[in-house]
N, C-alpha and C positions, 0 to 999 in steps of 0.2 A: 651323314647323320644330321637331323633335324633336330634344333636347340634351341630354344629362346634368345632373339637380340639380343638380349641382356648380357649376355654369357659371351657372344660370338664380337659385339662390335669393339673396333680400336678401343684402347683404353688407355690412360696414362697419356706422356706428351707424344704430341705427334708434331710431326714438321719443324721441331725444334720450339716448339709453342704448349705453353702449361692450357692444360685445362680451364674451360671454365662457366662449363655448364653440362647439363642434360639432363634427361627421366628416361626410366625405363617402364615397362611393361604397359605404354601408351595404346589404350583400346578401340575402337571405331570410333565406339561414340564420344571419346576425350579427343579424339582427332577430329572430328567433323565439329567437336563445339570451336575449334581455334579457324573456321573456314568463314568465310562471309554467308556462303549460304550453307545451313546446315544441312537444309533437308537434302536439299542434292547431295552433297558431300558425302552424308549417311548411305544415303542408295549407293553410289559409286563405292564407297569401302563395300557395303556389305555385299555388291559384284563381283568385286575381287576377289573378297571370299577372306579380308583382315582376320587374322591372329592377333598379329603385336609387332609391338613397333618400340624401339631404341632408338635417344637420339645423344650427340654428343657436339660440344663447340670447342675450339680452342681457340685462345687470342685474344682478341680484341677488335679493331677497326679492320686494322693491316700491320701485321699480314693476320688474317682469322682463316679459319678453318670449321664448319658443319659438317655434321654428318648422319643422315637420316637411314637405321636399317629396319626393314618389314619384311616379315614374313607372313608369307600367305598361303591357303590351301591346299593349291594346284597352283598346276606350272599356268592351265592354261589364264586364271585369274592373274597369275603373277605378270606374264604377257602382257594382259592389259593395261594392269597399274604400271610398268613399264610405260608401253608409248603413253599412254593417259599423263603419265609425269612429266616425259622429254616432253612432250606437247608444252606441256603449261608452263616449264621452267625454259626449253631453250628455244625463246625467242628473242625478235632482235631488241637490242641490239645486238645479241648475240650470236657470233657468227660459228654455223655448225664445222666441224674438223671433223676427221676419223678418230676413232678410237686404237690404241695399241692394240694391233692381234694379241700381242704377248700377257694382255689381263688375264682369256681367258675367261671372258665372261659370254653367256648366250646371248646376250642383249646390250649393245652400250650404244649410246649417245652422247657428244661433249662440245661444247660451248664456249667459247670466251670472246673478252670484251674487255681488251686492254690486259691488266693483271687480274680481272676476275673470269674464274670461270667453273663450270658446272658440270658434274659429269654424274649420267642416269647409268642404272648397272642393273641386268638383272643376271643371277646365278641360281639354276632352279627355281626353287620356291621364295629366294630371297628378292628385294629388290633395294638396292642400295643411291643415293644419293649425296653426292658432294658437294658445297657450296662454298667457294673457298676465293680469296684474294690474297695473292702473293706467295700462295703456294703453290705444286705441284700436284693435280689432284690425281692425275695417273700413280705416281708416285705412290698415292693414300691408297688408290682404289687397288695396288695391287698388294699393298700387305691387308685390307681387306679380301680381296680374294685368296690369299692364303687363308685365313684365319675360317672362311666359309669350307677351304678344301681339305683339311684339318682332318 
């Protein structure tokens, strides 16, 4: 079933961590105006073929917890915004690792760099990312992937 972010992403405390922030039904072009260069940015969403987008933090410094989910068109858009993400976010210092078979996602990529680290997800049409320090972002990413199998 295909649903708005809004409805689908974690919600409440995660990780043992209150809340404490996010927006929901975030559009291309509210996403491409938070980008250094917009006009790229614009094209690139509108490639992908952007719906919407939820986002959520929990914490603080450390241990904090992000969470970006998007949904998009097509799988094959979604693909892209995929690697196009892991690209820009897991580099070094960030050293790449496997992902858990056990997520269960079509797509993953994961990162870390001491206590931080980063994990790209895509499941269908969704594409998820985590950005988190002192948490367990497998841990996040697979009660999101419930919440996407639902």
């Amino acid at each position: 079933m295909i649903a708005a972010p809004a409805t689908l992403i974690l919600d409440g405390s995660q990780a043992g961590l209150a809340p404490s922030g996010g927006q929901d039904h975030l559009d291309l072009a509210e996403a491409a105006s938070l980008e250094q260069n917009q006009p790229l940015a614009l094209t690139r969403y509108r490639s992908w073929g952007w719906v919407d987008e939820a986002t959520r933090t929990w914490g603080g410094r450390s241990p904090s917890l992000d969470e970006r989910l998007l949904l998009l068109t097509r799988a094959e858009g979604a693909r892209q915004a995929f690697s196009d993400l892991a690209g820009q976010w897991l580099v070094p210092p960030m050293k790449r690792t496997s992902c858990p078979a056990a997520l269960r996602l079509d797509d993953c990529a994961v990162g870390s760099s001491g206590s931080h680290a980063i994990l790209v997800g895509r499941l269908g049409v969704y594409v998820v990312r985590f950005d988190a320090d002192g948490v367990d972002v497998d841990t996040e990413a697979a009660l999101q992937v419930e919440q996407l199998s639902a």
